[in-house]
KEKE-3310 file (N, C-alpha, C; in steps of 0.2 Angstrom, whole numbers, plus 5000, padded with zeros to 4 digits):
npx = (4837:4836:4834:4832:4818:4813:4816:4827:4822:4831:4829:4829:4835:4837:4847:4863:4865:4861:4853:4839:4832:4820:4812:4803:4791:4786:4772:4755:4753:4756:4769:4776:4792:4797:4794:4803:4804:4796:4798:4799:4809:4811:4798:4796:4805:4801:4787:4790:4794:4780:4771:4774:4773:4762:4757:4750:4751:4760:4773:4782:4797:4801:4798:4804:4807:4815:4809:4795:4788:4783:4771:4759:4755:4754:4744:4735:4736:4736:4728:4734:4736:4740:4751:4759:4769:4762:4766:4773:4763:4756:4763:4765:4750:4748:4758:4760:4752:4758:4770:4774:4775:4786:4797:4797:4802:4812:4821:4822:4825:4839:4842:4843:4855:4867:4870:4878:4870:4871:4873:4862:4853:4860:4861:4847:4837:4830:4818:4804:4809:4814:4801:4791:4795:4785:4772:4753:4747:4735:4737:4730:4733:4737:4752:4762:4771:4775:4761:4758:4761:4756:4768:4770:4776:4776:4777:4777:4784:4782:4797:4796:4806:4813:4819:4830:4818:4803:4795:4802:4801:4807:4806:4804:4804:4795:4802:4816:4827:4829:4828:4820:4827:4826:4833:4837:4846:4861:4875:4887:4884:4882:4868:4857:4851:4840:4841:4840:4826:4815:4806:4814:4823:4826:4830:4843:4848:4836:4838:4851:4849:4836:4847:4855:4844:4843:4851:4852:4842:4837:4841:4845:4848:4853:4843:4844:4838:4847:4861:4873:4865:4869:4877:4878:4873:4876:4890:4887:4879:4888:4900:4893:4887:4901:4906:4896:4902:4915:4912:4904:4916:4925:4918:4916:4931:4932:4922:4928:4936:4928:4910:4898:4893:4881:4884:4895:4903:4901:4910:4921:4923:4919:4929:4932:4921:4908:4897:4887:4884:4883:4872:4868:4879:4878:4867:4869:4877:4869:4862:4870:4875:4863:4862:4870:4866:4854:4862:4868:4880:4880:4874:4862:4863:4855:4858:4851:4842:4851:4859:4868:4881:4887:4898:4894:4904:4916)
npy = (4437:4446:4462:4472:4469:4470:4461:4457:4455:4451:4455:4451:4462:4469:4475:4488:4490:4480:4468:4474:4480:4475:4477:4468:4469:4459:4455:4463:4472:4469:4473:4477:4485:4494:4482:4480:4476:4475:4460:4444:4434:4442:4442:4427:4427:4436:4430:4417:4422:4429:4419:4414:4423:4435:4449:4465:4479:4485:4496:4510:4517:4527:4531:4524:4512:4497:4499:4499:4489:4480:4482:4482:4471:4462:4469:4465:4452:4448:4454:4463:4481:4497:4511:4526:4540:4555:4562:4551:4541:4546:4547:4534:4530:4533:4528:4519:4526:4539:4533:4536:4552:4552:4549:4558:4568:4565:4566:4579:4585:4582:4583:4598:4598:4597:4587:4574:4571:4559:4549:4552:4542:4529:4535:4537:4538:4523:4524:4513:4504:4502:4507:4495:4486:4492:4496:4502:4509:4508:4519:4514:4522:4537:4546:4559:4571:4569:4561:4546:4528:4512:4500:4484:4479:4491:4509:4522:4538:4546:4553:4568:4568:4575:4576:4563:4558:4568:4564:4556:4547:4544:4534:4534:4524:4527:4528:4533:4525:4517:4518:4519:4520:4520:4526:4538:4539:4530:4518:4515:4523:4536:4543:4545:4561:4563:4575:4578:4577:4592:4595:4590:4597:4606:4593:4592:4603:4603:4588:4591:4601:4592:4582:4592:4595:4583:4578:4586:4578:4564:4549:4536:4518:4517:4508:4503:4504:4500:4489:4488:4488:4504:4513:4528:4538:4553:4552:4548:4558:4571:4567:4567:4578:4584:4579:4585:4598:4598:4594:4604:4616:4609:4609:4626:4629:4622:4631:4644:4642:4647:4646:4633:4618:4607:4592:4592:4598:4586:4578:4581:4581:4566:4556:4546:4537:4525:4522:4516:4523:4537:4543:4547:4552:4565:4569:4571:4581:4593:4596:4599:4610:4617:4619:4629:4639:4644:4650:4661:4660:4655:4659:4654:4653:4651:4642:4642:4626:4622:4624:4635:4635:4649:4656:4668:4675:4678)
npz = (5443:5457:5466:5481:5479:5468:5452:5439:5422:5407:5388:5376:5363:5344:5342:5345:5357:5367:5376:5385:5400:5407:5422:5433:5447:5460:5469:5479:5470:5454:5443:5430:5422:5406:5394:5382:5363:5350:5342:5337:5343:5357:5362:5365:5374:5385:5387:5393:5405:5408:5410:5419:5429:5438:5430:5433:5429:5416:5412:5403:5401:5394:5377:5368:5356:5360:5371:5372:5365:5367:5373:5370:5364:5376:5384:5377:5374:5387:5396:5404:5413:5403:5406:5406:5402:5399:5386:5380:5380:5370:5356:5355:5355:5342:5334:5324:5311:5309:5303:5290:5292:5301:5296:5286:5293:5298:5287:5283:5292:5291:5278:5282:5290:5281:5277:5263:5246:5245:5254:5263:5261:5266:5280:5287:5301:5301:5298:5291:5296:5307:5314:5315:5325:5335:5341:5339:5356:5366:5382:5397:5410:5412:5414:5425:5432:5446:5449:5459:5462:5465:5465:5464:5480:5485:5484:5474:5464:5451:5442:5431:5416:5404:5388:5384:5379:5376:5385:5392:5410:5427:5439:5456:5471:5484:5498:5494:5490:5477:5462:5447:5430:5417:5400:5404:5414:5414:5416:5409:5398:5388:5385:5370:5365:5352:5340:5328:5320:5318:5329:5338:5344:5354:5363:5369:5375:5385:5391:5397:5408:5414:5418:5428:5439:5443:5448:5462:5467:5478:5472:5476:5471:5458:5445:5429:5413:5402:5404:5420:5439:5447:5462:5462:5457:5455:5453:5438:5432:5434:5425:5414:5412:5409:5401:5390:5393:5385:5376:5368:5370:5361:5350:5349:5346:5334:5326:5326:5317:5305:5297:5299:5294:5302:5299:5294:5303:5315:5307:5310:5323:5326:5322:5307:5308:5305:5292:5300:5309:5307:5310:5322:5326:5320:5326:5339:5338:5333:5343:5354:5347:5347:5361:5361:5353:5359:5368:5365:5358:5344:5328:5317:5301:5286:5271:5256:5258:5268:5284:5291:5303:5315:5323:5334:5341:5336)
capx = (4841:4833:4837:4826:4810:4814:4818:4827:4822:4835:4825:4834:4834:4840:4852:4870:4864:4859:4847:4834:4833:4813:4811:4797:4790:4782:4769:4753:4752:4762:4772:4782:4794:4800:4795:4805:4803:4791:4801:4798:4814:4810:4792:4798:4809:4798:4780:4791:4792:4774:4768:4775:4772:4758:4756:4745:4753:4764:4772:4787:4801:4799:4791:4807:4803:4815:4806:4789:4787:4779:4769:4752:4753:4753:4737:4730:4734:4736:4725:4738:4733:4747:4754:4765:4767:4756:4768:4774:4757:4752:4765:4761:4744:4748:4763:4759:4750:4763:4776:4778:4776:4792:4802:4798:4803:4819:4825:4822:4832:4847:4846:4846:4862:4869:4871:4877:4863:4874:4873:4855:4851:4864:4860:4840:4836:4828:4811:4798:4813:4812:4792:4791:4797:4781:4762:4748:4743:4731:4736:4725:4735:4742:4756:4762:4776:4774:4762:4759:4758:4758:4770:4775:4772:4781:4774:4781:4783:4788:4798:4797:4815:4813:4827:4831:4812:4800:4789:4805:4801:4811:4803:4807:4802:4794:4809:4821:4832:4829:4826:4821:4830:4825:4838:4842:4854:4866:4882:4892:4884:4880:4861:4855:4844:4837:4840:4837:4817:4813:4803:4817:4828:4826:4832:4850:4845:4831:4841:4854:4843:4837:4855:4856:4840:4842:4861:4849:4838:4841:4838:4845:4850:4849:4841:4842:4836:4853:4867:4872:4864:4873:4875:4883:4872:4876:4894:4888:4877:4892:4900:4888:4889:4906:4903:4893:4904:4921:4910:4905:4923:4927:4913:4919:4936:4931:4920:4932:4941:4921:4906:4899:4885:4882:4887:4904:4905:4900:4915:4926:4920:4920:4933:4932:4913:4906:4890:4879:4886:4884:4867:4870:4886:4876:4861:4873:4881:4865:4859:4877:4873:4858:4863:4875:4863:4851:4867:4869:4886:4881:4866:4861:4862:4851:4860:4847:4840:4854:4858:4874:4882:4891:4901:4897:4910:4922)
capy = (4441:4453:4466:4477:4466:4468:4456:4458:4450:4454:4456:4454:4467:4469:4483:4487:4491:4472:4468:4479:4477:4472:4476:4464:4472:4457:4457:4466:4475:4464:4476:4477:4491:4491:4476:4475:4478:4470:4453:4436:4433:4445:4439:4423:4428:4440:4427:4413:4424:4432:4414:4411:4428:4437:4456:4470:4483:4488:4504:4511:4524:4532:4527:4519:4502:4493:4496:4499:4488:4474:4484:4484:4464:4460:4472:4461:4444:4445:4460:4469:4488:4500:4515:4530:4548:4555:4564:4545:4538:4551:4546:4526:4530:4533:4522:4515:4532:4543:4534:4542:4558:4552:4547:4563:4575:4565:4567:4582:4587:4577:4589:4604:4598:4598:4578:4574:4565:4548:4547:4553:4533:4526:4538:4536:4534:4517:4524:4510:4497:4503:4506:4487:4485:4494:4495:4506:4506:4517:4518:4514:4526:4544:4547:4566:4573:4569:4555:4542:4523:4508:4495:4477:4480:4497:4517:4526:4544:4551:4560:4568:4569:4576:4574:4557:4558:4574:4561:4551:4547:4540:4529:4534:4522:4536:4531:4536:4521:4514:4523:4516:4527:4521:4527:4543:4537:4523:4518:4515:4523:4543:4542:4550:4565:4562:4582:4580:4584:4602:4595:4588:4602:4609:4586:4591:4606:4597:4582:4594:4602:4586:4580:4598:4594:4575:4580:4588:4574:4558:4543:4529:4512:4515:4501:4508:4501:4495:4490:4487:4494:4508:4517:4530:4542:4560:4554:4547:4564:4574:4562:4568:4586:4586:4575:4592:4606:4597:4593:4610:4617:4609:4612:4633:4630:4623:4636:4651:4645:4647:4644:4625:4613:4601:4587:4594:4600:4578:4575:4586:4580:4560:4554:4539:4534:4520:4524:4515:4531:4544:4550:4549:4559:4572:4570:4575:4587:4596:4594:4602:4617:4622:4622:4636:4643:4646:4654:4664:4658:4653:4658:4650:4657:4648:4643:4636:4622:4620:4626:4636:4639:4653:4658:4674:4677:4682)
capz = (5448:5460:5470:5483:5478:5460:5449:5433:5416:5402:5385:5370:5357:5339:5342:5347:5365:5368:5381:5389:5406:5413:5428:5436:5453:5462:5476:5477:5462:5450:5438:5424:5417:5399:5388:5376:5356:5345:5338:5341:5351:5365:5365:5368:5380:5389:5386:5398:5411:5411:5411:5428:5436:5435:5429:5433:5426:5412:5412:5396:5405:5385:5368:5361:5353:5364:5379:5374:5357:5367:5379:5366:5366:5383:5385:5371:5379:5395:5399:5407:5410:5401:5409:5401:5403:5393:5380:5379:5378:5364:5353:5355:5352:5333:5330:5314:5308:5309:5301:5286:5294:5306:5291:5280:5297:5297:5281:5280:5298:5289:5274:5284:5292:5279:5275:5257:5245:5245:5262:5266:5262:5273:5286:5288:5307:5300:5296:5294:5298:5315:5316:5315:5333:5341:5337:5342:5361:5372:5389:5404:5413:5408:5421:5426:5435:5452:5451:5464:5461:5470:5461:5468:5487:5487:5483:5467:5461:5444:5439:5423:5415:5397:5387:5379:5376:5378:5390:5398:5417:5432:5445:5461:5475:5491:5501:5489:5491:5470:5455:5438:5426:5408:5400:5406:5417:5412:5421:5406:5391:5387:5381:5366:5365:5347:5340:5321:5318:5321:5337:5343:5343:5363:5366:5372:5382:5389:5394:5401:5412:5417:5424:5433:5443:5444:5454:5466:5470:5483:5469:5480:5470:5449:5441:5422:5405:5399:5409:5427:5442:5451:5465:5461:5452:5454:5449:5433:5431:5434:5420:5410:5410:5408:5395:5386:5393:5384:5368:5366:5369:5353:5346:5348:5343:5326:5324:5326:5310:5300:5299:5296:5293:5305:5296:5294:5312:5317:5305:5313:5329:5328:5315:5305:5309:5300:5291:5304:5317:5306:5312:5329:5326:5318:5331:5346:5335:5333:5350:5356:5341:5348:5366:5362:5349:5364:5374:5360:5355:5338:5324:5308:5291:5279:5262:5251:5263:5272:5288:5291:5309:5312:5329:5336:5348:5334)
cpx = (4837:4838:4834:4821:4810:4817:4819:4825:4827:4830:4829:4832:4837:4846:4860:4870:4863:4854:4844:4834:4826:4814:4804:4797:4784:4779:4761:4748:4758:4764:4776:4785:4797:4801:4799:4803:4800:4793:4797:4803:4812:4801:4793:4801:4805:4790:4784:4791:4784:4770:4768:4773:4767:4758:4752:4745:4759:4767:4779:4790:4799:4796:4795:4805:4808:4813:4798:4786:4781:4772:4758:4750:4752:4747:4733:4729:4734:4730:4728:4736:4741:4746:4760:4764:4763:4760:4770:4768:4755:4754:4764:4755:4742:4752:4764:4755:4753:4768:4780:4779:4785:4798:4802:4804:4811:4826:4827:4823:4841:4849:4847:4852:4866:4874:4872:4871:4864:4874:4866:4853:4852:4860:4853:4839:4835:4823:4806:4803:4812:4804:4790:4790:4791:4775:4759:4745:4740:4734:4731:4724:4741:4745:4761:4769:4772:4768:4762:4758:4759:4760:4771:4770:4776:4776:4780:4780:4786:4789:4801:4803:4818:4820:4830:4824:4807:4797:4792:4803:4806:4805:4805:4803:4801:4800:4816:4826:4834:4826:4826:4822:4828:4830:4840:4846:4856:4872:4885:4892:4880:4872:4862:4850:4843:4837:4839:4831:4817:4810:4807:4824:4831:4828:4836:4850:4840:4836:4847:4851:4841:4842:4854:4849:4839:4847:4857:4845:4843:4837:4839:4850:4848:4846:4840:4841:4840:4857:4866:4869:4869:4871:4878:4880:4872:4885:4893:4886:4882:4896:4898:4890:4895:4908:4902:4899:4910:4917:4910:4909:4925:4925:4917:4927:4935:4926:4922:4935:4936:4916:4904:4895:4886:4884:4895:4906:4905:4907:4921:4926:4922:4923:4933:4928:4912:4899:4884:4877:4886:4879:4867:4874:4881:4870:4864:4876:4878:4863:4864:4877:4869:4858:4868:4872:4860:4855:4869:4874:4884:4872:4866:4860:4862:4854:4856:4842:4843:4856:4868:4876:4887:4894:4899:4902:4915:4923)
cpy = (4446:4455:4472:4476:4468:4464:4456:4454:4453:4453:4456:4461:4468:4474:4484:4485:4485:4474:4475:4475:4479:4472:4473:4465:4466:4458:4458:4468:4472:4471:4474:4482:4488:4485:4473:4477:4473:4465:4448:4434:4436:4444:4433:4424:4430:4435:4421:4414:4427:4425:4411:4415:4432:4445:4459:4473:4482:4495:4504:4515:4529:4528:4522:4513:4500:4494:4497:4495:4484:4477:4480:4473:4458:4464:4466:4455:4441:4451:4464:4478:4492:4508:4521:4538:4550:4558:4554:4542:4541:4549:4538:4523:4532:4533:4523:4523:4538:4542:4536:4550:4557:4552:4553:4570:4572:4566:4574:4588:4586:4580:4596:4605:4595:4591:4578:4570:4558:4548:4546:4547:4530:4530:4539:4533:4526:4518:4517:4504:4495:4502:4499:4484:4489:4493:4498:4505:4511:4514:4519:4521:4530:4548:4557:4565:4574:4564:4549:4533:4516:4501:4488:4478:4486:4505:4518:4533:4543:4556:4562:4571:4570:4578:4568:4556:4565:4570:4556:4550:4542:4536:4530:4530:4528:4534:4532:4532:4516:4519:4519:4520:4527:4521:4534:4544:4532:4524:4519:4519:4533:4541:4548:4554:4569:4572:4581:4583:4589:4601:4592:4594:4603:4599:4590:4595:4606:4595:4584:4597:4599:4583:4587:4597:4589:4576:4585:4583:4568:4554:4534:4526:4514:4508:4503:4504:4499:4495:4488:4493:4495:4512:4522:4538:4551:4557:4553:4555:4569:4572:4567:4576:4588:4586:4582:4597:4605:4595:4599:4615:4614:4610:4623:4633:4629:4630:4644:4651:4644:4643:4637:4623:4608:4595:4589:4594:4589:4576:4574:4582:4571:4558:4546:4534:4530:4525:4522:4520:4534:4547:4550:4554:4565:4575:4576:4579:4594:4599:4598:4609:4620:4623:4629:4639:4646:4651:4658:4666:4656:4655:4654:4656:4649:4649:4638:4631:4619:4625:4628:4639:4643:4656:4665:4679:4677:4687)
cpz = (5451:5465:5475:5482:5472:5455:5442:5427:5410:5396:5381:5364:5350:5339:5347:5356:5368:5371:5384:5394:5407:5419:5432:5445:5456:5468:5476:5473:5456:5445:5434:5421:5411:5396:5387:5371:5356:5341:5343:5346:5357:5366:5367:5374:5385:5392:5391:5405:5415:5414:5418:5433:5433:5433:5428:5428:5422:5409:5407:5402:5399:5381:5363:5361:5357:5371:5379:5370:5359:5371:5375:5367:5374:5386:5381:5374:5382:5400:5405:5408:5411:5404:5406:5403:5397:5388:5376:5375:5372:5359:5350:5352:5345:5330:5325:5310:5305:5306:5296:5288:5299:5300:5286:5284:5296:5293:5277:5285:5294:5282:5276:5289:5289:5276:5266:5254:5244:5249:5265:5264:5267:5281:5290:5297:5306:5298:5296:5294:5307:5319:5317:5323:5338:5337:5341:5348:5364:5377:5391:5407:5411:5413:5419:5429:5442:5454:5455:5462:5465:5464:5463:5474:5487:5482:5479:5464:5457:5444:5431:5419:5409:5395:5382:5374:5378:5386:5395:5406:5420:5438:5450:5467:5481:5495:5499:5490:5483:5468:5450:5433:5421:5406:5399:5411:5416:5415:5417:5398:5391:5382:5376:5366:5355:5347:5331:5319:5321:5326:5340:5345:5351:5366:5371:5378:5385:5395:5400:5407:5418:5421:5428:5441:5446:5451:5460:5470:5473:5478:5471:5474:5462:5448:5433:5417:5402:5404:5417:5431:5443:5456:5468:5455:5449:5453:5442:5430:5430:5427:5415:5407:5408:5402:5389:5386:5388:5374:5367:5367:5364:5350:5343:5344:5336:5324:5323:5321:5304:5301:5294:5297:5299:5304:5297:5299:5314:5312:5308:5320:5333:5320:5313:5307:5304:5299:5295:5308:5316:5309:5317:5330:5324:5323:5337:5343:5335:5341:5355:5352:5343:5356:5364:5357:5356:5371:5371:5357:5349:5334:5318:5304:5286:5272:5261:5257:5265:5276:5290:5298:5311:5321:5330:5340:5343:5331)
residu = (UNK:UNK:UNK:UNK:UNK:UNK:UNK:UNK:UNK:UNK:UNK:UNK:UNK:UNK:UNK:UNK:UNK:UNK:UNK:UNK:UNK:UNK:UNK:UNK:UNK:UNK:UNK:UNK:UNK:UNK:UNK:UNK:UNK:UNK:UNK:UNK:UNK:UNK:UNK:UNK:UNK:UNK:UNK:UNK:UNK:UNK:UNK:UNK:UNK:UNK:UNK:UNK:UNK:UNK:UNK:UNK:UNK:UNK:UNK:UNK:UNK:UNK:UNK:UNK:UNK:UNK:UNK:UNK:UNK:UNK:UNK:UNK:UNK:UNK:UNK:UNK:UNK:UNK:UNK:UNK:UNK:UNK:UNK:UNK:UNK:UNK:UNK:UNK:UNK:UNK:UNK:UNK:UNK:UNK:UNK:UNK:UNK:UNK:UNK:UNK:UNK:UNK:UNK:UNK:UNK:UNK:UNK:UNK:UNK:UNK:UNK:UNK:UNK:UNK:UNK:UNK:UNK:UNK:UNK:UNK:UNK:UNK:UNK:UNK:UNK:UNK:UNK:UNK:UNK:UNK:UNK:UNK:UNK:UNK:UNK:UNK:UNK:UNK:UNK:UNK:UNK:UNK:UNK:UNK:UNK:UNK:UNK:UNK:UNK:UNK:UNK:UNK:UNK:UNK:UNK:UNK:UNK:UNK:UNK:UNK:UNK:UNK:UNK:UNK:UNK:UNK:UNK:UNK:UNK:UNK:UNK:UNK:UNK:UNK:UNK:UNK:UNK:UNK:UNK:UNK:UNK:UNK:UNK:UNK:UNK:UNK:UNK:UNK:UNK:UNK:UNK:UNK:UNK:UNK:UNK:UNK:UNK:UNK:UNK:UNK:UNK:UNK:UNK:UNK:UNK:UNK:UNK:UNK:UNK:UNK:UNK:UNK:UNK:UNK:UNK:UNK:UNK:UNK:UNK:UNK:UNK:UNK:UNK:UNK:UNK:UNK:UNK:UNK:UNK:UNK:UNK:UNK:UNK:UNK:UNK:UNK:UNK:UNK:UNK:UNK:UNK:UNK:UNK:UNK:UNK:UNK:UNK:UNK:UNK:UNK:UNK:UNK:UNK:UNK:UNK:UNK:UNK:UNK:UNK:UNK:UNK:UNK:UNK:UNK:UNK:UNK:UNK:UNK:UNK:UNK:UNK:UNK:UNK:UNK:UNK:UNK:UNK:UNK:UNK:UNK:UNK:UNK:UNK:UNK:UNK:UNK:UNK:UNK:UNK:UNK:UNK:UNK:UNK:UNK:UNK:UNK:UNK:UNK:UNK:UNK:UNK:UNK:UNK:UNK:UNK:UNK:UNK:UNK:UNK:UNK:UNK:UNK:UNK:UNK)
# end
């Protein structure tokens, strides 16, 4: 399916989200946005179509494994040159090294929000389940805000849209009639901005941010990493925000009747979770805590190694 001289490839992935959407830029400079994860089905899938079209470039929107897992093997076997913003690229370029350190930060965000110890199994981002799906890769090229590139037959700026990842970027075509969002924008689906690890903490109000500045720009035609396009993005933006200011409105009323661990607040907040959903409940939970910590509606008081938050507004 194309559209605007781009041409979708869906990608399969292991995860609720199904497909990744590939965006294949022919012309020119042949392109590629987001892989795909590190399995054998999506290299199948994705190795049928490179075999017919050719690729210069391959660029990630962010570092997650479903869009960037495959990036490292198509450098390797087709000699593709890879592309990322550089906070992206940094992360990528020590994948597999890191993973215990990713899995110690997680777990030990998940007790300071105050997760029981029968759960902190269950609720493990996935640690080296996840790692799997990506591999060590240098970028060619270390992309910035602002940015110029020639993709397909058409000109491209980034824009740097930190948030769902410190190093997410958009792809804006220079006559501002397409955008490739990754996935900080989606038609149907509120993306996550990962607030657990203590380096993730500024995700929410990040990502927030992000929307307030995006709703100011002309991005044309979405084309985003899951989901249909739209064109329609400053109402999903709006969406979005409203999205926060209505979470954090319940967030304050439970907090007027004491204070509470993040866990308990994700309780309170989404009822009747399965255990696959609890750390995203607790993610956004967090991520929603520390914007109104930063507004100085709420502080923490440390019990033991747990984090206890406390409304100041009463």
């Amino acid at each position: 399916m194309a559209f605007a001289g781009v041409v979708h490839w869906g990608i399969p992935t292991p995860f609720p989200v199904g497909d990744v959407n590939a965006w294949y830029l022919p012309g020119r400079v042949p392109a590629l946005i987001d892989p795909g994860p590190r399995t054998d089905d999506a290299w199948e899938a994705l190795e049928r179509h490179v075999r017919k079209h050719p690729v210069k470039f391959v660029l990630f929107t962010h570092h997650h494994v479903d869009h960037s897992g495959l990036a490292a093997r198509l450098q390797r076997e087709f000699g593709v040159e890879v592309a990322a913003h550089r906070l992206e690229a940094d992360v990528l370029a020590h994948w597999g090294e890191r993973a215990a350190e990713r899995e110690r930060d997680y777990e030990h965000g998940l007790v300071r929000a105050g997760v029981p110890p029968g759960l902190l199994e269950k609720m493990r981002y996935g640690g080296r389940r996840f790692d799997t799906f990506a591999e060590n890769v240098t970028a060619d090229h270390r992309l910035e805000e602002g940015s110029r590139l020639s993709l397909g037959d058409d000109d491209f700026e980034v824009l740097h849209v930190p948030g769902h990842t410190s190093g997410s970027i958009v792809l804006r075509r220079t006559d501002r009639t397409i955008s490739l969002s990754g996935d900080t924008l989606l038609a149907k689906i509120t993306p996550n901005a990962l607030s657990v690890r203590a380096s993730e903490r500024n995700a929410l109000p990040d990502y927030l941010r992000t929307l307030a500045r995006l709703r100011g720009e002309q991005l044309g035609e979405i084309l985003p990493g899951h989901g249909p396009r739209f064109s329609n993005p400053h109402e999903v933006i709006d969406a979005g925000l409203r999205h926060a200011q209505l979470r954090q409105q319940r967030i304050r009323s439970f907090l007027a009747t004491g204070p509470t661990t993040a866990f308990d607040m994700a309780q309170r907040l989404f009822l009747r979770l399965p255990d696959s959903q609890q750390f995203l409940a607790v993610s956004e939970t967090l991520g929603h805590l520390e914007c109104m910590r930063g507004a100085g509606e709420v502080r923490i008081e440390q019990q033991g190694p747990i984090d206890q938050y406390v409304s100041t507004q009463v």
